[in-house]
N, C-alpha and C positions, 0 to 999 in steps of 0.2 A: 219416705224416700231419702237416702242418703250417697253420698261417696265415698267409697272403703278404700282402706291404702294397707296394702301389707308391707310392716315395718321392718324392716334389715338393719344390721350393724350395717352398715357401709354408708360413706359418707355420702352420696347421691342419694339417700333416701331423701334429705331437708328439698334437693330440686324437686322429685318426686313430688312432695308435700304441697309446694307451691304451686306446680300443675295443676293438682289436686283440690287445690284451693278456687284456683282461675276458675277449674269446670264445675266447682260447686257453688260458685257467686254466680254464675252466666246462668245454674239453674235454677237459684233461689233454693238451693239445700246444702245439707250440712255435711261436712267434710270429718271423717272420721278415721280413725287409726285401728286394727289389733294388733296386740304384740303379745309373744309368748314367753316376753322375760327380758331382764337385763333394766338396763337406768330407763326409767321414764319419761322422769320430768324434764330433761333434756330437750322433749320435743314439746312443749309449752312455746306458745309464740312463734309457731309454723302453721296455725290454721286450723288445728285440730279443735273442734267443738266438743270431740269424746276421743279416747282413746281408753280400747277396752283390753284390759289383760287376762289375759287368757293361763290359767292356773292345771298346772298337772306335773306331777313328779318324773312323767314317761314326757313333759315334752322338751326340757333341761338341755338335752344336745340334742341336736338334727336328725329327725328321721323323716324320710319322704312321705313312709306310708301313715306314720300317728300323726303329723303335722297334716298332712291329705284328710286325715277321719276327721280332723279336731276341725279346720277351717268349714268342711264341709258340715259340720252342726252346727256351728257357730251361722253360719249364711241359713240355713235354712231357718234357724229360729230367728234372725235378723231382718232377714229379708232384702239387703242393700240395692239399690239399683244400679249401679257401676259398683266393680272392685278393679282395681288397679295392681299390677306389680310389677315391680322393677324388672330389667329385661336383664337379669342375670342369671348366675348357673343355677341359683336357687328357685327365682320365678321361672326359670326353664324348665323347669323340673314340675315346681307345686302348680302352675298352673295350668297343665293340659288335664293332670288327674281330677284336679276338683271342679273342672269345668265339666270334665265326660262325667263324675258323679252326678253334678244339677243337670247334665245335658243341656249346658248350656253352649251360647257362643263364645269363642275366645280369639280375640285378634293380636296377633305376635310381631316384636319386633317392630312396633309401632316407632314412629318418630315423629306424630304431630296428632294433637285431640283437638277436633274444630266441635261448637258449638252454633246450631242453627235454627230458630226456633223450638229451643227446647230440646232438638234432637242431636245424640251425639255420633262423632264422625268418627273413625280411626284411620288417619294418615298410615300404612307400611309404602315401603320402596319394594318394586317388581322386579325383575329381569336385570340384578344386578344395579339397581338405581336407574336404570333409563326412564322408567315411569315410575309415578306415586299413584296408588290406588286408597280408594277413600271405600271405609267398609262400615254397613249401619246392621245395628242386629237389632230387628224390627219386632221380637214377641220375648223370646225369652231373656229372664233374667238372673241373675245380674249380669249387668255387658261386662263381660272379661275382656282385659288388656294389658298385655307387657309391656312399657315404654324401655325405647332404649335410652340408657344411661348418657349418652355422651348429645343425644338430642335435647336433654332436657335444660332450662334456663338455671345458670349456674347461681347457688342460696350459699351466701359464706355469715349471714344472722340471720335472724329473726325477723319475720317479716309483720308480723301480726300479735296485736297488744288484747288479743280476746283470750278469756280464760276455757283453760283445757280442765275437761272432769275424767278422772280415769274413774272406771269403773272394774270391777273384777267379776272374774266367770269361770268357772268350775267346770271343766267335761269330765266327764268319765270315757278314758281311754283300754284297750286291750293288748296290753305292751306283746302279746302274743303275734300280732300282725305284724310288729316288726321283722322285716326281711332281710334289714339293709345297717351294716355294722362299719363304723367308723375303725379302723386298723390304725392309721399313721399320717399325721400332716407333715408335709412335703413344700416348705416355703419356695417358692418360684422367683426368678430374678424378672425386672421391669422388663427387659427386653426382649425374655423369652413369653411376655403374656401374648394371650390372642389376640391378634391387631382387630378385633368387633370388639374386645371389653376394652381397648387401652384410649386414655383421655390423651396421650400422646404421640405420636408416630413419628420416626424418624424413617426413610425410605427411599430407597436407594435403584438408583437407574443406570443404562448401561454409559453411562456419561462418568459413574465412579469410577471409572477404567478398571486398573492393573488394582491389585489386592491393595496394595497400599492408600486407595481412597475408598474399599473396602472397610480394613481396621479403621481410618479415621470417621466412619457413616456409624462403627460400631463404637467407638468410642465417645461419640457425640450422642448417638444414643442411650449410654452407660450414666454419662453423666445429666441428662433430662429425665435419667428412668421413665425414657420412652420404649416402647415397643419396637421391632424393626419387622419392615416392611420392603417388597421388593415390586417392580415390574416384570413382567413375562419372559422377559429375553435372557433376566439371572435365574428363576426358576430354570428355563428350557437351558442355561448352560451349566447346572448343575452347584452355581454357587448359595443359593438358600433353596432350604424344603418349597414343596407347593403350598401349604399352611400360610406359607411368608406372602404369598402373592395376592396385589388389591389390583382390584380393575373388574371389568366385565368376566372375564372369565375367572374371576379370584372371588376376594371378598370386598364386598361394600361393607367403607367404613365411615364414621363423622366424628372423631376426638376433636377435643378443644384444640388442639396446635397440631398442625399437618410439618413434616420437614421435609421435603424434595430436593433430594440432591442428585444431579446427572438426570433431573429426567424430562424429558421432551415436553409431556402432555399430551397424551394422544388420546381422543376421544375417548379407547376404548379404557383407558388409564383413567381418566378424568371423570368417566362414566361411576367409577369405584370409590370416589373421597372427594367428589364437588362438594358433598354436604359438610364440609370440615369447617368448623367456626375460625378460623384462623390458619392459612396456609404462609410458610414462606418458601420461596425456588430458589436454588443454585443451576444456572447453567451457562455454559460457556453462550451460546446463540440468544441471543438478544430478541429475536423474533421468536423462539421458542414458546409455542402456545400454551404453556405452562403459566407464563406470564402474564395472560389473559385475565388468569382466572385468580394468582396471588394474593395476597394482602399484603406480603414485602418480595423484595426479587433482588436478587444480587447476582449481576453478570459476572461471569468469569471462573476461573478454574478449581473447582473445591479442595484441590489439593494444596491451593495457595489458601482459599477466602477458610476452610473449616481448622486448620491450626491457628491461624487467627484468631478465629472464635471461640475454640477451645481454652486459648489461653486467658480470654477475657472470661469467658466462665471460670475459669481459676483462680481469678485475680492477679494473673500474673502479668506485667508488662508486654506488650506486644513489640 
């Protein structure tokens, strides 16, 4: 029995690893890596007891369906009892196909792994964050799980002085089953990412008023390379797409720095980004339930307080 991690270039893999580490000490096993290429030794002193690399000329650049053949031979000659993956486009993608190959279970979008006598838990958020439901896959195996990235405890080194063995392993792939061709990357600006991937949000409520504390919510989020974010009422008036909007009827989010500017906090708001490690509020109303829920708050008009702050993220004199 072990704990498998599927490894990504991106930097929330080392959280990932740590998680990975927690539920494989609570169960007295061992915490294990695949990777299908790129620097290895890198992840040495993240928990890894084994990280196995996985060897094939067809697996070089990203393909859905030879990375789906390849993991899914690799598990069935392995056997793992949890495998783990990032809740990104990537795990979005590779982990419904190679779950339905073992017909196994897979629980998505996770944002907490409890351990209980042995048995493990997958924490997701329901109905838009009002509830957390706890899900146990009782027969088959391995438990599949996405975590989401911005849930996981933030790893900036090494956490762990045990030595990592890689090991290599050979599939034989049928580059024929390739369906799915790479054309052309398309680099994305911070602001425009998807406020479920961004570690940042910057978001804006009908308290921005008139366009001009608009630009300054977009400028402050330029310079955080935050994501922007909106409540319902700029959605319904046309000033950001509905993609932009968090709340119950939007998207549940939890980045590491939440930025609320002009917005109230209203339940159904509050509902969408309470799990945010770090909020701070701008609003003129002092009693604004926004500030309930904070970790900084600054009364008053963001059209005065965010050029101030603009400028001190500049360095320039205020």
């Amino acid at each position: 029995m072990s704990i498998w991690v599927f490894i990504e270039e991106r930097e929330e893999i080392y959280s990932l690893l740590k998680e990975a580490n927690r539920i494989a000490q609570a169960l007295g096993e061992e915490c294990w890596g695949i990777s299908f290429g790129g620097e290895l030794f890198k992840f040495a002193g993240y928990g890894l007891k084994k990280l196995l690399w996985v060897k094939s000329p067809f697996l070089e650049e990203y393909s859905p369906e030879l990375y789906t053949d390849a993991l899914e031979k690799i598990i069935r000659k392995y056997a793992p009892e949890i495998f783990l993956f990032l809740h990104s486009p990537k795990g979005r993608e590779l982990a419904p196909r190679v779950s339905a190959r073992l017909r196994t279970g897979l629980i998505t979008d996770c944002i907490e792994v409890r351990v209980n006598n042995k048995e493990v838990y997958f924490i997701k958020p329901l109905y838009r964050g009002i509830l957390h439901a706890s899900f146990y896959i009782p027969q088959r195996r391995p438990q599949m799980a996405t975590l989401k990235p911005s849930s996981l405890p933030k790893t900036e080194a090494p956490f762990s002085d045990k030595g990592m063995e890689i090991l290599q392993e050979e599939v034989v792939l049928s580059p024929e089953r390739k369906r799915t061709f790479l054309i052309e990357k398309i680099p994305g600006k911070p602001e425009e990412m998807d406020v479920t991937e961004a570690e940042r949000i910057v978001a804006a409520g009908r308290g921005a008023g008139n366009q001009e504390g608009i630009s300054l919510i977009k400028e402050l989020s330029s310079f955080l390379q935050a994501s922007i974010g909106c409540t319902r009422p700029l959605v319904d008036e046309g000033v950001f797409p509905l993609e932009r909007q968090i709340g119950m009827t939007g998207k549940t989010v939890s980045p590491q720095l939440f930025f609320a500017c002009g917005i109230s906090g209203s339940v159904h708001f509050v509902g969408g980004m309470q799990e945010s490690k770090f909020i701070i509020a701008i609003n003129k109303d002092k009693n604004a339930p926004i500030f309930r829920i904070c970790d900084l708050g600054a009364v008053g008009d963001l059209k005065e307080i965010l050029p101030a702050l603009l400028k001190v993220i500049k360095g320039e004199q205020i």
